[in-house]
PAPATOR-219501 format. One record per atom (N, C-alpha, C): atom name; x, y, z. Coordinates in Angstrom, 3 decimals, padded with zeros to 6 digits. Example, Ala and Ser with C-alpha at 12.3 -4.5 7.8 and 13.67 -1.06 7.14 Angstrom:
! PAPATOR-219501
<node N <013.190 -005.690 007.800>>
<node CA <012.300 -004.500 007.800>>
<node C <013.200 -003.300 007.800>>
<node N <012.850 -002.250 007.080>>
<node CA <013.670 -001.060 007.140>>
<node C <012.900 000.030 007.870>>
//
This chain:
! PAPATOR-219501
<node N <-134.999 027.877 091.026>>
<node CA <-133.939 027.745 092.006>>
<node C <-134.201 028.668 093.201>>
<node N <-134.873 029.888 093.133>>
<node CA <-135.162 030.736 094.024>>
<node C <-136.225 030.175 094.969>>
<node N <-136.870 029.715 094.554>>
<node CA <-137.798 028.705 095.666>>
<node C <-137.748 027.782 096.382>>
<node N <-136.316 027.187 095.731>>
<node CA <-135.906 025.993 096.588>>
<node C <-135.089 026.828 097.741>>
<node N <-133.874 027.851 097.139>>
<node CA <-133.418 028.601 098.337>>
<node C <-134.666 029.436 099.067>>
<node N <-135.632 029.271 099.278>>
<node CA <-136.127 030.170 099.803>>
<node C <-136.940 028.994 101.414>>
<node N <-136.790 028.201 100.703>>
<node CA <-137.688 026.331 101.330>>
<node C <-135.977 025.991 102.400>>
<node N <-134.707 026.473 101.950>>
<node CA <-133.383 025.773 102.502>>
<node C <-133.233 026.418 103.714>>
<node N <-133.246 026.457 104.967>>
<node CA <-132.678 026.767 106.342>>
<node C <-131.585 026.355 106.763>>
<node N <-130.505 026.847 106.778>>
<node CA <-129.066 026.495 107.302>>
<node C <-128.961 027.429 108.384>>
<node N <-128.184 026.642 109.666>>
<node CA <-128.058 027.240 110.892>>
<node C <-126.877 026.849 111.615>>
<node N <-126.016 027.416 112.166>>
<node CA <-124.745 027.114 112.629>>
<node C <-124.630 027.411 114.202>>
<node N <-125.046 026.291 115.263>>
<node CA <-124.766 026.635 116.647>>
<node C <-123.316 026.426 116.973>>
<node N <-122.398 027.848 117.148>>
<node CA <-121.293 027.750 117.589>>
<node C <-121.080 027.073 119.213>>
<node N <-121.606 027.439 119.849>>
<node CA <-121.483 026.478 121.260>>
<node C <-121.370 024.877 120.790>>
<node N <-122.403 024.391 120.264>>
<node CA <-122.376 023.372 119.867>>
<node C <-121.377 022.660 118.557>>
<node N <-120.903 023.616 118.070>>
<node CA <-120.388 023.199 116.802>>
<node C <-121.017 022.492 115.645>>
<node N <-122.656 022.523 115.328>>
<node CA <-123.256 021.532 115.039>>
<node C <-124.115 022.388 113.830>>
<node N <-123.836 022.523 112.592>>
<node CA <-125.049 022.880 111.601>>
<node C <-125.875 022.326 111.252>>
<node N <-126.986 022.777 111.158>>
<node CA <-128.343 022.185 110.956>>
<node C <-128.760 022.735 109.741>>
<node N <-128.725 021.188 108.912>>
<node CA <-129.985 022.310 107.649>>
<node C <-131.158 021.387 107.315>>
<node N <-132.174 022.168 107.137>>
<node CA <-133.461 021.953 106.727>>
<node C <-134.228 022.359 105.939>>
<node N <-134.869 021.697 105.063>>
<node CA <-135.685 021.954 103.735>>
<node C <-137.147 021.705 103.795>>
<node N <-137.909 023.031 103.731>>
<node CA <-139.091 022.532 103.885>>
<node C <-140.088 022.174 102.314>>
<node N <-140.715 021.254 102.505>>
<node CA <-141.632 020.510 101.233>>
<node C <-142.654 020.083 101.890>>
<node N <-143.836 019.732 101.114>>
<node CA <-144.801 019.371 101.611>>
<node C <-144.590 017.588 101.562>>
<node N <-143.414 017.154 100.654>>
<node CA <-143.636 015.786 100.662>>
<node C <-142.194 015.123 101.377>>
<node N <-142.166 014.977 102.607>>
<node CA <-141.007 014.534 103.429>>
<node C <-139.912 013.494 103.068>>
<node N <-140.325 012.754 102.407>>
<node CA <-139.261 011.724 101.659>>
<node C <-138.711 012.912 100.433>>
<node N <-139.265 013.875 099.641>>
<node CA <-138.382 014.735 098.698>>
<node C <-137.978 015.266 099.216>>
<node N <-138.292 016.512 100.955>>
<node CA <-136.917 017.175 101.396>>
<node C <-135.803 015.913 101.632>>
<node N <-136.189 015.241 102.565>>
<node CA <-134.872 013.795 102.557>>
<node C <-133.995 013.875 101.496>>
<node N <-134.936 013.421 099.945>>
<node CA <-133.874 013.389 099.108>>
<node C <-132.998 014.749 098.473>>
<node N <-133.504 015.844 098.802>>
<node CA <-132.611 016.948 098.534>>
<node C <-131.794 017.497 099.555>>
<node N <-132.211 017.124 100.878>>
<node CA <-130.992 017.390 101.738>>
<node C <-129.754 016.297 101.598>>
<node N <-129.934 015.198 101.194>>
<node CA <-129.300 014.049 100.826>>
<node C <-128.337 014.521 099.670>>
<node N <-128.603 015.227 098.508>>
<node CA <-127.978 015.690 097.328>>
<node C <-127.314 016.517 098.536>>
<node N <-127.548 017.728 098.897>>
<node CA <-126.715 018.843 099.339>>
<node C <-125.637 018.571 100.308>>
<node N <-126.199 017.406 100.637>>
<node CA <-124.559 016.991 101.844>>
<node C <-124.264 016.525 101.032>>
<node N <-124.193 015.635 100.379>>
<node CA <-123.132 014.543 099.095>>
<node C <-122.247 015.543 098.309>>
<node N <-122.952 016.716 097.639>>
<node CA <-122.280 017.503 096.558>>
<node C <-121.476 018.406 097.685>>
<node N <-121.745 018.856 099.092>>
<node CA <-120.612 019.679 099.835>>
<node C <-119.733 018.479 100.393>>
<node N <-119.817 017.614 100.945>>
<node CA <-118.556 017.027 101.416>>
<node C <-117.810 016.379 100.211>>
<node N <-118.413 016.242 098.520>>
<node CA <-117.554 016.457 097.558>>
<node C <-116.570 017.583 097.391>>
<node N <-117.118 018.854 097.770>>
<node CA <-116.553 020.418 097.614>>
<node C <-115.614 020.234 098.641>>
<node N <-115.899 019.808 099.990>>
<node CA <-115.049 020.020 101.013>>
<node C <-113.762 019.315 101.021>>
<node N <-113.883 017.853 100.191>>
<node CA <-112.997 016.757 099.907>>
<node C <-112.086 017.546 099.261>>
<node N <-112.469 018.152 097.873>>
<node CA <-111.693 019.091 096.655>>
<node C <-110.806 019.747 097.521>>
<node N <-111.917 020.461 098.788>>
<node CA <-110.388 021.764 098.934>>
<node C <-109.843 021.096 099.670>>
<node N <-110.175 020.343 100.600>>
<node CA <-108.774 019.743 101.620>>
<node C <-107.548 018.880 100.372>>
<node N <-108.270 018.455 099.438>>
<node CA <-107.002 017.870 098.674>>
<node C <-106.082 018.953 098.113>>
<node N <-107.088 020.223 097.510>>
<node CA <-105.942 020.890 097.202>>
<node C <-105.370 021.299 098.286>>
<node N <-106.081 021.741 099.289>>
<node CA <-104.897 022.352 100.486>>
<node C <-103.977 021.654 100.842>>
<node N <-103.774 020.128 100.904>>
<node CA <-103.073 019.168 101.367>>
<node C <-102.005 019.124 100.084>>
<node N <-102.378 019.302 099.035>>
<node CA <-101.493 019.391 097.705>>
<node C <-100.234 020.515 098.077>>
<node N <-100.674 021.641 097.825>>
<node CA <-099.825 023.491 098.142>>
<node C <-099.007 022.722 099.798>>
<node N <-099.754 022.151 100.615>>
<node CA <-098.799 022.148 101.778>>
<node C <-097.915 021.039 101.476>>
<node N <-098.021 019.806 100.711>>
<node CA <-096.973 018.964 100.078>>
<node C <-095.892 019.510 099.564>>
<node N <-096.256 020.657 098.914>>
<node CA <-094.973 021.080 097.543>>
<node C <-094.851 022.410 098.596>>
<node N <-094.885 022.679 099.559>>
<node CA <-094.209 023.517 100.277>>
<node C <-093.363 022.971 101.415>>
<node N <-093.826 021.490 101.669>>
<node CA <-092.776 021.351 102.407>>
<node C <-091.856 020.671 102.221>>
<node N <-091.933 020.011 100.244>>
<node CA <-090.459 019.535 099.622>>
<node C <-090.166 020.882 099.485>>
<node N <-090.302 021.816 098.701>>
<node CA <-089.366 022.693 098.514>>
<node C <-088.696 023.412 099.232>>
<node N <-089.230 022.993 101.133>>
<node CA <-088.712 023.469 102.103>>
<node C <-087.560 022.471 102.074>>
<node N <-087.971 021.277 102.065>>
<node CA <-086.708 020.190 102.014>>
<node C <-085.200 019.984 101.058>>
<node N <-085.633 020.907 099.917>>
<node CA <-085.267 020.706 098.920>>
<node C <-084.061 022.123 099.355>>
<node N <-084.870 022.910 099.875>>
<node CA <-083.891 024.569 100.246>>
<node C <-082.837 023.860 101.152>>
<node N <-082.873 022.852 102.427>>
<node CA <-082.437 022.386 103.280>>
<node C <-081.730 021.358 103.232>>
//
């Protein structure tokens, strides 16, 4: 696993708003397919927390309704 993080380049241009990541391999269709895994499994992660965040702000704003 330490070699693959060591092959992973993630970069965040704030002007741009735009992260870039890149994996270096010697065989270009396998970085493809592992940068391919790593966006799939984070915008899974990212999905999770916006649902829970969207969950906690649901039941805060019945129980705001509910006070009212």
């Amino acid at each position: 696993m330490e070699i693959y993080n060591k092959r992973l380049i993630i970069s965040y241009d704030e002007l741009s708003r735009t992260l870039d990541i890149t994996f270096l391999h010697t065989d270009p269709q396998r970085a493809k397919e592992i940068l391919s895994f790593i966006i799939v499994q984070a915008e899974k992660k990212l999905n999770m927390y916006d649902k829970e965040n969207g969950n906690k702000l649901l039941d805060y704003i019945k129980s705001q309704e509910k006070r009212n």
